[in-house]
C-alpha positions as CSV (number, residue, x, y, z in Angstrom):
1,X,277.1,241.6,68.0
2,X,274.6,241.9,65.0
3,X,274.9,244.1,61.7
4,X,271.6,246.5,61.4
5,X,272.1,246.2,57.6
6,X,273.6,242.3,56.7
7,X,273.0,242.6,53.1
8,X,276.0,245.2,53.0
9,X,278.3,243.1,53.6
10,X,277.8,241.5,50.4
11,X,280.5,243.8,49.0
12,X,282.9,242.3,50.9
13,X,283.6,240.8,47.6
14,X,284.9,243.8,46.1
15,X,288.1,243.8,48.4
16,X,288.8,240.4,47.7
17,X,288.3,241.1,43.8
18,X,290.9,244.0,44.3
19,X,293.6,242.0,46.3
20,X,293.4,239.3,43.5
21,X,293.5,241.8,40.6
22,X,296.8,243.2,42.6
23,X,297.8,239.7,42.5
24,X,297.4,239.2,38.9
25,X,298.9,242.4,37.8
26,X,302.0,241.9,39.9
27,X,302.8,238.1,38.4
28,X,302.2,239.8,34.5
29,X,304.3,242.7,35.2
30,X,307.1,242.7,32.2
31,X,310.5,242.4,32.9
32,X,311.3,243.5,29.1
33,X,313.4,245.9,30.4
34,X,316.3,243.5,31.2
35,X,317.4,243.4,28.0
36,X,318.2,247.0,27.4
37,X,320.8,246.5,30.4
38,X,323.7,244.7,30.9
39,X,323.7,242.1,33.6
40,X,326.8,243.3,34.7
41,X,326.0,246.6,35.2
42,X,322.3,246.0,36.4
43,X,322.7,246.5,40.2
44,X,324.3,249.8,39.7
45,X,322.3,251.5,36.6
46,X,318.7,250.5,37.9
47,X,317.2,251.0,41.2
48,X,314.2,248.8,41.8
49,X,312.0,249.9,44.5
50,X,311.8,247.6,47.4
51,X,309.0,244.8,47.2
52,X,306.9,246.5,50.2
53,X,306.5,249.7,48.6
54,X,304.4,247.8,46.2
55,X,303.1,245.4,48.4
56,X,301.9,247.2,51.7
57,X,299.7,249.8,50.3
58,X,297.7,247.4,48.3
59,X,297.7,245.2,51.8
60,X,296.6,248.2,53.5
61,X,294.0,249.7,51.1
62,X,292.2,245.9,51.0
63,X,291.8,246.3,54.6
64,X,290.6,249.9,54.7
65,X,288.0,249.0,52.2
66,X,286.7,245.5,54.4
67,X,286.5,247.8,57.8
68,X,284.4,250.5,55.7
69,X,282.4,248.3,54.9
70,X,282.0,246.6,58.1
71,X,281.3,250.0,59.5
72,X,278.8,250.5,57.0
73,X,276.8,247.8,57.4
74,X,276.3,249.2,61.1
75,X,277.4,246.5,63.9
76,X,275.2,247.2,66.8
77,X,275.2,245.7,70.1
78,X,271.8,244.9,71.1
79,X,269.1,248.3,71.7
80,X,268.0,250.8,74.4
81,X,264.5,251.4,75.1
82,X,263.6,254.7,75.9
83,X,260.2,256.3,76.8
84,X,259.6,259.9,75.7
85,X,256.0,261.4,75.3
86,X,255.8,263.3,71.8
87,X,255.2,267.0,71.8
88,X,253.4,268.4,68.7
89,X,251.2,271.0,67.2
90,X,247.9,271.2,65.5
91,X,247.1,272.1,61.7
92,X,244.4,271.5,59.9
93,X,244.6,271.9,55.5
94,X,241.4,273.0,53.9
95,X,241.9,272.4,50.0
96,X,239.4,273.8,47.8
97,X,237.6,271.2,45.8
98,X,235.5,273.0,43.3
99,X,234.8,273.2,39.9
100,X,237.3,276.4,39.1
101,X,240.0,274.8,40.7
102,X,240.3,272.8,37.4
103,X,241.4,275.7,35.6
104,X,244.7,275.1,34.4
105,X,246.4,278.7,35.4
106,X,248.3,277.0,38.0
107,X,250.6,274.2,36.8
108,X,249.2,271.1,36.4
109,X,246.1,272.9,37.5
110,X,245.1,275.1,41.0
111,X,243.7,271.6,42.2
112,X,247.1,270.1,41.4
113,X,249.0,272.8,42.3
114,X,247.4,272.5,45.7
115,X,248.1,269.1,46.7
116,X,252.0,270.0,45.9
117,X,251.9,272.7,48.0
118,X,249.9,270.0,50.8
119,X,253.0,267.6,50.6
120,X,255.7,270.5,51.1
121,X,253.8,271.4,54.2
122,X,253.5,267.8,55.8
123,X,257.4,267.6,54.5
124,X,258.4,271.0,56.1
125,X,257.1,270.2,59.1
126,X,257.5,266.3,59.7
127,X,257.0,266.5,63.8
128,X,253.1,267.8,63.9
129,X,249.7,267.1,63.5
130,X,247.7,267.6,60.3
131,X,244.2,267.1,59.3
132,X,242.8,267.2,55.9
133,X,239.2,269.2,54.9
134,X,238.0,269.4,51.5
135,X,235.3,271.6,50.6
136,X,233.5,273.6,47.7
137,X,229.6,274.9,49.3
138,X,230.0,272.1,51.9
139,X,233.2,271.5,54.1
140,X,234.2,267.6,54.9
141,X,236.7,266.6,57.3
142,X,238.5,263.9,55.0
143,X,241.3,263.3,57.6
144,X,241.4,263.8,61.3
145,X,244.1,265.3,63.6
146,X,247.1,262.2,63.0
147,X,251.0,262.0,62.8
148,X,250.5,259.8,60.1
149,X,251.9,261.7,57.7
150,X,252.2,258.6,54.8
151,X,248.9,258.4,55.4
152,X,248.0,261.8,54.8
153,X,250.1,262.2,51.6
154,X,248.3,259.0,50.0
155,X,244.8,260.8,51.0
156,X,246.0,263.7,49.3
157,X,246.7,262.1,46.5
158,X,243.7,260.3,45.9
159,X,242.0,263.8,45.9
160,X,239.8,265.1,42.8
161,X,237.0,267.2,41.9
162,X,233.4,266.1,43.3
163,X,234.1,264.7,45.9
164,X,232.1,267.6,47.6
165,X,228.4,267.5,46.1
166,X,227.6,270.7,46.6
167,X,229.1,273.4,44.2
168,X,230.8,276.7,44.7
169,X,232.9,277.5,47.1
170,X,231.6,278.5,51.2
171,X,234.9,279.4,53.3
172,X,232.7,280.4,56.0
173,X,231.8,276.4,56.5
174,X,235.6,275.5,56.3
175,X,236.0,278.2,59.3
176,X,233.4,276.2,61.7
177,X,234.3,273.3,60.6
178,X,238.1,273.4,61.5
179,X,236.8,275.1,65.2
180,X,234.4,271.8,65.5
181,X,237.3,269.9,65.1
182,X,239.8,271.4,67.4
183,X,237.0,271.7,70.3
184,X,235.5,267.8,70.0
185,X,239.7,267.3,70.1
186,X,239.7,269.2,73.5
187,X,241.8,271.2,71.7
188,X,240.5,274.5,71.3
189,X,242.1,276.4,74.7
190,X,245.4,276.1,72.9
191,X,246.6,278.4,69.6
192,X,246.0,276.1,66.3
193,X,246.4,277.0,62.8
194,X,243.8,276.5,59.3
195,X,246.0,276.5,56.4
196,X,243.4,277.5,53.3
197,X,244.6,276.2,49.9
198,X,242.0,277.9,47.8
199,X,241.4,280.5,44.7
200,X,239.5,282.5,46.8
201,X,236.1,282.6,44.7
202,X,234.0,282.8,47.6
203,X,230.2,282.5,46.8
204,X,228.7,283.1,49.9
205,X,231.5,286.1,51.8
206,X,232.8,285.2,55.2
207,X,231.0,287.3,58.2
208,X,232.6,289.3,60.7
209,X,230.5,287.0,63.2
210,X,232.8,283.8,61.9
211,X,236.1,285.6,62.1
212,X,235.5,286.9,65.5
213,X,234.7,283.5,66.6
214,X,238.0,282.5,65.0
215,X,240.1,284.8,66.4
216,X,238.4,284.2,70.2
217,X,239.5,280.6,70.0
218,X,242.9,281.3,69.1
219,X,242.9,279.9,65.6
220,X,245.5,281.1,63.2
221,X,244.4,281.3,59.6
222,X,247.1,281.0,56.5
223,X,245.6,281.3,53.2
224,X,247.5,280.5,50.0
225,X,245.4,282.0,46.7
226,X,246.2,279.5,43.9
227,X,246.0,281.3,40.2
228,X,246.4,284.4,38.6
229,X,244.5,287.1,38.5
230,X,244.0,287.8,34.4
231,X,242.4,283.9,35.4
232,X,241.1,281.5,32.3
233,X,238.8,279.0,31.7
234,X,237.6,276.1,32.9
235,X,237.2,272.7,31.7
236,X,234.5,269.8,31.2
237,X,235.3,266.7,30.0
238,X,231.2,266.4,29.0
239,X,231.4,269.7,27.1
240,X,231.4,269.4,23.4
241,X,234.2,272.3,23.2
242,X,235.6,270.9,25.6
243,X,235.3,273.9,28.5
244,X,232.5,274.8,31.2
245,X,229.3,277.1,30.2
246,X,226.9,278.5,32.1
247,X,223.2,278.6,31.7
248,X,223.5,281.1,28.9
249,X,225.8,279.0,27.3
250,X,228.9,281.3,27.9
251,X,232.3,280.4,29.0
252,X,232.8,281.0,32.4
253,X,235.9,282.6,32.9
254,X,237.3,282.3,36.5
255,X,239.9,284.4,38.0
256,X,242.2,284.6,41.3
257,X,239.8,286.4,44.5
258,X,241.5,287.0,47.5
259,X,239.3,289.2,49.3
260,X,238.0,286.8,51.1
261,X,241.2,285.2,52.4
262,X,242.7,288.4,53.0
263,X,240.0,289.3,55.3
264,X,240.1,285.5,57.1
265,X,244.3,286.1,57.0
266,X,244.0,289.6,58.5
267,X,240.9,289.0,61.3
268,X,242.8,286.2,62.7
269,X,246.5,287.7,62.6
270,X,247.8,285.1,59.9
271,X,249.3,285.3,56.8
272,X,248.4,285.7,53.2
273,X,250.1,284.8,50.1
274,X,249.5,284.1,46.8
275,X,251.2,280.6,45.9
276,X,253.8,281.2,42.9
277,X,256.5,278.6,44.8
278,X,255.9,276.4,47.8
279,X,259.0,277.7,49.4
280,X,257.5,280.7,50.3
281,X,254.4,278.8,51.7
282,X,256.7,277.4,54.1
283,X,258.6,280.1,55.2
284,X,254.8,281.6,56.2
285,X,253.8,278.1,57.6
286,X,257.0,277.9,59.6
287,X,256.7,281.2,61.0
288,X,253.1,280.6,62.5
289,X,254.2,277.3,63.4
290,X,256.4,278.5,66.0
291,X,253.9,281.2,67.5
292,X,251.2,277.7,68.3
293,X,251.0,276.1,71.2
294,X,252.6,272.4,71.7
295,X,250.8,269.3,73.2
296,X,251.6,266.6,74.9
297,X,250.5,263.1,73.3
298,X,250.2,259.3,74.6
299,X,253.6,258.1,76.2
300,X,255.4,255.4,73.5
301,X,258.5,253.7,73.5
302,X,261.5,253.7,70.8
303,X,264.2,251.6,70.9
304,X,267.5,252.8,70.4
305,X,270.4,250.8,68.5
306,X,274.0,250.3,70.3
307,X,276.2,251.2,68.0
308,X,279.5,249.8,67.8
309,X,280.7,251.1,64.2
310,X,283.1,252.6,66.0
311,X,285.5,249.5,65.9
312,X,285.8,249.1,62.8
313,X,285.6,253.0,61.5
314,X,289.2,253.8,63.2
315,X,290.8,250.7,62.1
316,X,289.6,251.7,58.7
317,X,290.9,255.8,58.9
318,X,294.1,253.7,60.4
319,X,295.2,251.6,57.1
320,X,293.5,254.4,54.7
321,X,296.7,256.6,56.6
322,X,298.9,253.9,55.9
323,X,298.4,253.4,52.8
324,X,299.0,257.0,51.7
325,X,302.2,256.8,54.1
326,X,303.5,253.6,52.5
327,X,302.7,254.9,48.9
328,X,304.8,258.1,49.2
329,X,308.2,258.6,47.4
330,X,309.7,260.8,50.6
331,X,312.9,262.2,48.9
332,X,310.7,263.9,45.8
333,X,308.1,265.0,48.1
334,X,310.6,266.6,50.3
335,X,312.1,268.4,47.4
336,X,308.8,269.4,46.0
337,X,306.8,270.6,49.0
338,X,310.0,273.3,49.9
339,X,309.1,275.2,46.6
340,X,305.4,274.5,46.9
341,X,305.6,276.0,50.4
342,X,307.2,278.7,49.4
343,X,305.3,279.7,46.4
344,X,302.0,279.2,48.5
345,X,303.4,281.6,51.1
346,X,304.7,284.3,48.5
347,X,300.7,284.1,46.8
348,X,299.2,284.9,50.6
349,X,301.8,287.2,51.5
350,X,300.7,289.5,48.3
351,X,296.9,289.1,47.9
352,X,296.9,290.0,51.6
353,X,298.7,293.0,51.0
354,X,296.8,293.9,48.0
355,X,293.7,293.0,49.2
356,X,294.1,294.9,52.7
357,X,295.7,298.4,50.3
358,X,292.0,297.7,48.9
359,X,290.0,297.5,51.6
360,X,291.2,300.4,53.7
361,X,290.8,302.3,50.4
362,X,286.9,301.0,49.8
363,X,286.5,301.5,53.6
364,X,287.8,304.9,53.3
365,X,285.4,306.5,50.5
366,X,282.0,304.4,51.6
367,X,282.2,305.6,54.8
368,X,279.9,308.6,54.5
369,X,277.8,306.6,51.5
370,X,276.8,303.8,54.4
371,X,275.7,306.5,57.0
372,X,273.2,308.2,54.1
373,X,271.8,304.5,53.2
374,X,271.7,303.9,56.9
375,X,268.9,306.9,57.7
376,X,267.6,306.2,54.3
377,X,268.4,309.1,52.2
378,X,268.9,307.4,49.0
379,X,269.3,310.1,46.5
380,X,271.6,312.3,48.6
381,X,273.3,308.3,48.9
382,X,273.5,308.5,45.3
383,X,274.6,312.1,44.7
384,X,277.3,311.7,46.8
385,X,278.6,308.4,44.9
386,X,278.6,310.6,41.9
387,X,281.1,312.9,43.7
388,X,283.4,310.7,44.1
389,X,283.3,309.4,40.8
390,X,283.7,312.1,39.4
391,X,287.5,312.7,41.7
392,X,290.2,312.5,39.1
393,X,292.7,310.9,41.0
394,X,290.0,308.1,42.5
395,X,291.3,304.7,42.0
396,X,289.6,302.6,39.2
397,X,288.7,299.5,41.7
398,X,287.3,302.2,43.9
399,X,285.3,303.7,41.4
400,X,283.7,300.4,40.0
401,X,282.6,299.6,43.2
402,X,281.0,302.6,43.7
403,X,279.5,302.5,40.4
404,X,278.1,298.8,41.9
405,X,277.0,300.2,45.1
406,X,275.1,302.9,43.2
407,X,273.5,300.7,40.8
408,X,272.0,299.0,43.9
409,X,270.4,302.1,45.2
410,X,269.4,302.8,41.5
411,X,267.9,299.6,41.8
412,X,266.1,300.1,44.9
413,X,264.8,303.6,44.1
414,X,263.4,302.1,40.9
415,X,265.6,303.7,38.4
416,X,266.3,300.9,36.3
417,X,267.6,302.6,33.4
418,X,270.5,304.3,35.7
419,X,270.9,301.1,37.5
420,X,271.8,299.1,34.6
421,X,274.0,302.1,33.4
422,X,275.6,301.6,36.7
423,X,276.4,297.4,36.7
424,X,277.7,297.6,33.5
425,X,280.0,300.2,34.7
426,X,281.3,298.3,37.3
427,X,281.6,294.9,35.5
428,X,285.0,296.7,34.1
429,X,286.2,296.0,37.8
430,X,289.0,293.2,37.8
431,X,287.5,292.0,40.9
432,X,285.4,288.7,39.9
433,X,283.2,288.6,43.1
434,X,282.4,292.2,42.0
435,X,281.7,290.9,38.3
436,X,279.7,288.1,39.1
437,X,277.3,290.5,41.8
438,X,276.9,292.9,38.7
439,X,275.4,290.5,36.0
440,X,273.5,288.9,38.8
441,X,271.5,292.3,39.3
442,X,271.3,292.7,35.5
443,X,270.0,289.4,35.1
444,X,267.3,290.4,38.4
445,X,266.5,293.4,36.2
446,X,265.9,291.3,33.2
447,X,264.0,288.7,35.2
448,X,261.8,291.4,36.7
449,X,261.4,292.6,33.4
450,X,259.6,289.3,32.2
451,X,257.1,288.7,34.7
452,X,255.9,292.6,34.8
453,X,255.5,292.2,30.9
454,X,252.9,289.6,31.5
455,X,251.0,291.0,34.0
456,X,247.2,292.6,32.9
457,X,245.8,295.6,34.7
458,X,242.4,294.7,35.8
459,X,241.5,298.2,38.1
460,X,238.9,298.6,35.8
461,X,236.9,295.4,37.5
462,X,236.7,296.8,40.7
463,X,234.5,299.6,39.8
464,X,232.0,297.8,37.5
465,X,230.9,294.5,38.1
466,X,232.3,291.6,35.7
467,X,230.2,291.0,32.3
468,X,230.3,288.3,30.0
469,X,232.8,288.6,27.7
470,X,231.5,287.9,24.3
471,X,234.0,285.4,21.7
472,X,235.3,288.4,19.9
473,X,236.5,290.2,22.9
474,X,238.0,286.9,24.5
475,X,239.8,286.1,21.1
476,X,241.2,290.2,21.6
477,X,242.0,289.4,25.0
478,X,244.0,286.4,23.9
479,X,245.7,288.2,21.3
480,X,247.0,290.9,23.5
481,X,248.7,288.1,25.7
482,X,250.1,286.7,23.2
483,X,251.9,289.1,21.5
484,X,253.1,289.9,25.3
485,X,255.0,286.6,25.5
486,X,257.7,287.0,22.7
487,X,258.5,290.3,24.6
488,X,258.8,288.2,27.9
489,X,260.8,285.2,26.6
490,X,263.5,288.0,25.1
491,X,263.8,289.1,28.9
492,X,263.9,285.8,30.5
493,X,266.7,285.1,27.4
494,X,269.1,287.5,28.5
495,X,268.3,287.5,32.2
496,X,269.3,283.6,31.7
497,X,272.8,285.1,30.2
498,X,273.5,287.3,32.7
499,X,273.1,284.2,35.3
500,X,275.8,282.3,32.9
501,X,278.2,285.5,33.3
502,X,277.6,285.5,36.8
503,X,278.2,281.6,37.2
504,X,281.3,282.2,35.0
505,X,283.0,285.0,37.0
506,X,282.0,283.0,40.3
507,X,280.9,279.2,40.3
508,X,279.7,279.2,44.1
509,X,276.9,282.2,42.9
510,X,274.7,280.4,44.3
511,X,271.9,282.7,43.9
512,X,272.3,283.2,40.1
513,X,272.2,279.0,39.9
514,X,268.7,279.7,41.4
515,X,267.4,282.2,39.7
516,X,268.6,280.3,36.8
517,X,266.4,277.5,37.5
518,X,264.1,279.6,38.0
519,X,263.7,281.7,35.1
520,X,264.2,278.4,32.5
521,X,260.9,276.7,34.9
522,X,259.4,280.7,33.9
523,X,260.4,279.5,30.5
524,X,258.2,276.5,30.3
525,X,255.7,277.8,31.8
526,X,255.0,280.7,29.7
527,X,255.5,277.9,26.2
528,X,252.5,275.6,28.1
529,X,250.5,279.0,28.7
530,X,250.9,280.0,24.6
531,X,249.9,276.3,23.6
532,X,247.3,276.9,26.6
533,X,246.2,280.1,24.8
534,X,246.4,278.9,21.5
535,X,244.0,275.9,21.6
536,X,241.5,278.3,23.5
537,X,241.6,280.6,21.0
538,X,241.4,277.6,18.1
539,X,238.4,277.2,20.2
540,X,236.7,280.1,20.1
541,X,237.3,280.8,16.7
542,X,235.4,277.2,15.5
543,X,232.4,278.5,17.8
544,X,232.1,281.6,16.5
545,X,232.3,280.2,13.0
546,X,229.5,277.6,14.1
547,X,228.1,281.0,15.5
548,X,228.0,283.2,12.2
549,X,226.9,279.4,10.4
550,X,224.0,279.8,12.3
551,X,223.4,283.7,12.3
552,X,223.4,283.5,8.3
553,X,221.3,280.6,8.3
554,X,218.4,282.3,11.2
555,X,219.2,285.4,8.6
556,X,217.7,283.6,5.7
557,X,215.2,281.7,7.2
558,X,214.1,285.7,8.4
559,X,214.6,287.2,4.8
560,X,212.5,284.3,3.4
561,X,209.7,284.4,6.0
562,X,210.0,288.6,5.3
563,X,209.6,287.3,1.2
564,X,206.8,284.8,1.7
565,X,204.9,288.1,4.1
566,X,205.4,290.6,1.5
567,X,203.7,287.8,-1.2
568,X,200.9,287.1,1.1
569,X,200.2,290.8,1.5
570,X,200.2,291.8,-2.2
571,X,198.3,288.9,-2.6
572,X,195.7,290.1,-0.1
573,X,196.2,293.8,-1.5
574,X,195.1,292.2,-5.0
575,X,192.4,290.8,-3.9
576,X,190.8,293.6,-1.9
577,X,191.5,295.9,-5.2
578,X,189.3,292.6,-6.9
579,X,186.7,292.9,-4.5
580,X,186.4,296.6,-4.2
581,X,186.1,296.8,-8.3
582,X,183.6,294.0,-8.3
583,X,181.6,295.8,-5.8
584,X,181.8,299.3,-7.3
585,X,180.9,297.9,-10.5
586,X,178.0,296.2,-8.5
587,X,176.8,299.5,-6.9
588,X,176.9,301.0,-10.5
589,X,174.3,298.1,-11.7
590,X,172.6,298.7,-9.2
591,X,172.2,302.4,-9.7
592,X,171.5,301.9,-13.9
593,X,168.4,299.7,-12.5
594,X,167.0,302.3,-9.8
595,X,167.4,305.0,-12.9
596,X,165.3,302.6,-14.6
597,X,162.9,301.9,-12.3
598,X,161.9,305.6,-11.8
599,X,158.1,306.7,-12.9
600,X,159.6,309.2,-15.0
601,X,161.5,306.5,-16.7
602,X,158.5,304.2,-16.7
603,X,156.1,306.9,-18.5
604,X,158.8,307.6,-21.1
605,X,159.4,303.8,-22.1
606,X,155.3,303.4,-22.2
607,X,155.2,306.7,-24.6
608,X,157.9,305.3,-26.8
């Protein structure tokens, strides 16, 4: 017989470090007492315990202690080969590798957030086949079908912008690509699934032709958008401001698209979601998972360990029993476990009575409430809630949980006003379950609350195409979502308190623990988003400054150039006035001289 794990027994020294501690403690134990007592009277006014009621449980803990960890350390007698042929299914994961998954939207970034969402699925699903393509306008099959899963995750890891050449982003190629793969791994008779990690900013537009041929060869399509639609933008290390322009020189802007992977999702009866948690990613995933076909691989052999812990795991419960048995002071428990029987049956005898008075009561006056929820008629539900409530002689448990059970259909309807009206009704009820339900739909309320206060409409976009935004309406933009976060963080604030009541009332809530989690992650989030928003805007304030540096300086250079014209041209207008006088005195000369020159002028001069 061998141990699977030797070095455990190394704490065999423990036990022997107790026994001799017991040792120690027993040799120093003061007998100062002796001197309060006469030795005459010793034997009948103290009663010693016996020496194995001190002896024999710390004899029998030692040894409980050495078999657990013999057990531990896992004897085994030699192994068991056995020959099984592994059964698995096919996925492939495209991850989008351009340059707007950079953009920092998704935390760390949609690239980031992409290859967390990669290791979840290879996690989730630890029995199956994966293969990795990256892509942007080409598609590359990084990673063929394997069950190398370590391998897989330390490809992923490795994973960064560029390692496509090509830019923008071609899901069409990714499509082919994937069917390529599955048919040169004789695998395309049977269903397979394409899980697409992407933000959807297809640049080419996926043709019918592509998704037929998708859909023929039985290939399930799961696309998870990564982003947010109000979308931000993205950065460039080689940029001086630090973000990515295009040939005008403006800040490109990219935002969440699923059109594209709605239409792949839909054409090939998959699934479509947009990734806020990887949980849900995985539900989806599992869900397809179960509708693909299995295949057979090569035949391998595992060997099997005998174990024989056994031996030494009931000699171990053995002594642990004794020494709880030798350690017990029978007369006083005797005495003590009559009236803590009793007690303990009194306590069920009432809360069953009470509780079952309760029940039939509840049961009694939610009878017709449950029929009207049943064939959906929620306000006729609710109506008839409020006539009960209103009975004077209705109990008060009853009528808190009736105010609970309307807040929910409040809640439902989408009345939150009444709804909350309605919780904090019934978190008068003395029942704590009942208390801890109600702040756990307040705090829902609140957390809803939060999250629709950040979202932008953007209907607007779908009936003109997208412009470029110039720096003063991205700096408004900016502005408008940051005064919305305040508002948001006061939500996730008292949604977070009404999780605390909720855990308060009932510790084993263990939906208000999530949700708590949930909305202090929320939390972070939205403080990286406002430092995220502020150092864009920072941004865009120093450009346009450089901006209007450089419109006043293009304006002077103009008003001087307009100075140094309107000089040149007076000049010019001066000296066309010149010219024109000089030649009007000119003609005037010449016109004395002709007067002169006449015969009539000539006979007059020779007279005088």
């Amino acid at each position: 017989m061998t141990f699977l794990y030797p070095n455990v027994l190394y704490a065999l020294i423990l036990p022997a470090l107790l026994a001799a501690a017991a040792w120690w403690l027993w040799r120093r134990r003061s007998r100062k007492w002796e001197v309060l007592v006469s030795p005459d009277y010793r034997h009948e006014l103290v009663h010693a315990p016996a020496s194995w009621h001190r002896v024999l449980p710390v004899i029998f803990s030692v040894l409980a202690a050495v078999f657990c960890i013999l057990s531990i350390a896992r004897p085994i007698d030699g192994y068991t080969e056995v020959k099984e042929v592994p059964k698995s299914r096919n996925i492939l994961i495209a991850i989008d590798c351009s340059r707007s998954m950079l953009s920092k939207d998704a935390s760390p970034s949609r690239l980031g957030r992409a290859k967390t969402a990669a290791y979840d699925l290879l996690d989730a699903l630890p029995g199956d086949n994966f293969g990795i393509i990256i892509f942007s306008g080409e598609s590359v099959l990084l990673m063929p079908l394997t069950h190398d899963h370590n391998a897989l995750k330390e490809t992923i890891e490795q994973l960064q912008f560029g390692w496509v050449s090509q830019g923008g982003t071609n899901l069409e190629k990714v499509v082919r690509l994937a069917l390529q793969t599955f048919k040169r791994d004789k695998e395309a008779d049977s269903k397979n699934a394409l899980v697409i990690l992407s933000d959807g900013e297809d640049t080419v537009n996926v043709t019918y032709k592509t998704a037929e041929a998708a859909r023929q060869s039985k290939l399930i399509i799961v696309t998870a958008g990564i982003g947010t639609t109000i979308g931000t933008t993205i950065p460039d290390e080689n940029s001086p401001s630090g973000l990515y322009r295009d040939r005008r020189g403006q800040h490109v802007v990219s935002r969440l698209n699923p059109d594209s992977l709605q239409y792949l999702a839909n054409q090939t009866d998959g699934q479509y979601v947009q990734l806020s948690d990887g949980a849900a990613l995985n539900r989806f995933v599992k869900d397809i998972a179960e509708r693909l076909d299995v295949t057979e691989g090569k035949e391998e052999t595992r060997r099997i360990p005998n174990d024989r812990y056994i031996i030494f795991a009931v000699p171990a419960l053995i002594c642990l029993i004794l020494t709880l048995i030798a350690g017990t002071r029978w007369r006083s428990f005797r005495r003590s476990s009559r009236r803590g029987m009793a007690l303990l049956a009194g306590t069920v005898l009432l809360c069953t009575g009470l509780l079952g008075t309760e029940a039939r009561a509840d049961t009694a006056m939610l009878d017709n409430v449950t029929d009207l929820i049943r064939t959906g008629k929620t306000e006729e539900a609710v109506k008839a809630i409020d006539g009960m409530i209103a009975l004077p002689d209705l109990p008060e448990e009853t009528r808190q949980a009736l105010e609970f059970a309307k807040g929910c259909l409040e809640q439902k309807a989408g009345n939150p006003k009444e709804a909350a009206e309605a919780f904090s009704q019934a978190l008068l009820s003395p029942n704590r379950s009942l208390q801890s339900d109600s702040h756990f739909n307040l705090g829902n309320m609140e957390a809803a609350k939060a999250k629709t206060s950040m979202t932008f409409s953007r209907s607007e976009e779908k009936q003109t195409p997208p412009q470029p935004a110039s720096i003063d309406d991205q700096i408004k933009e900016i502005d408008a979502r940051l005064a919305k976060i305040p508002e948001a963080k006061q939500h996730i604030k008292e949604a977070v308190k009404r999780f605390d009541d909720a855990l308060s009332a009932h510790r084993s809530h263990e939906g208000a623990a999530a949700n708590k989690e949930e909305m202090l992650r929320y939390d972070k989030e939205l403080d990286e988003y406002r430092k995220q928003l502020e150092e864009l805007k920072k941004k865009l304030e120093e450009e346009k400054k450089k901006q209007q540096q450089q419109q006043n300086k293009d304006q002077q250079n103009k008003d001087q150039q307009n100075k140094d014209q309107q000089n040149k041209d007076q000049q010019n207008k001066d000296q066309q006035n010149k010219d024109q006088q000089n030649k009007d005195q000119q003609n005037k000369d010449q016109q004395n001289k002709d007067q002169q020159n006449t015969p009539g002028s000539q006979d007059k001069n020779k007279q005088d």
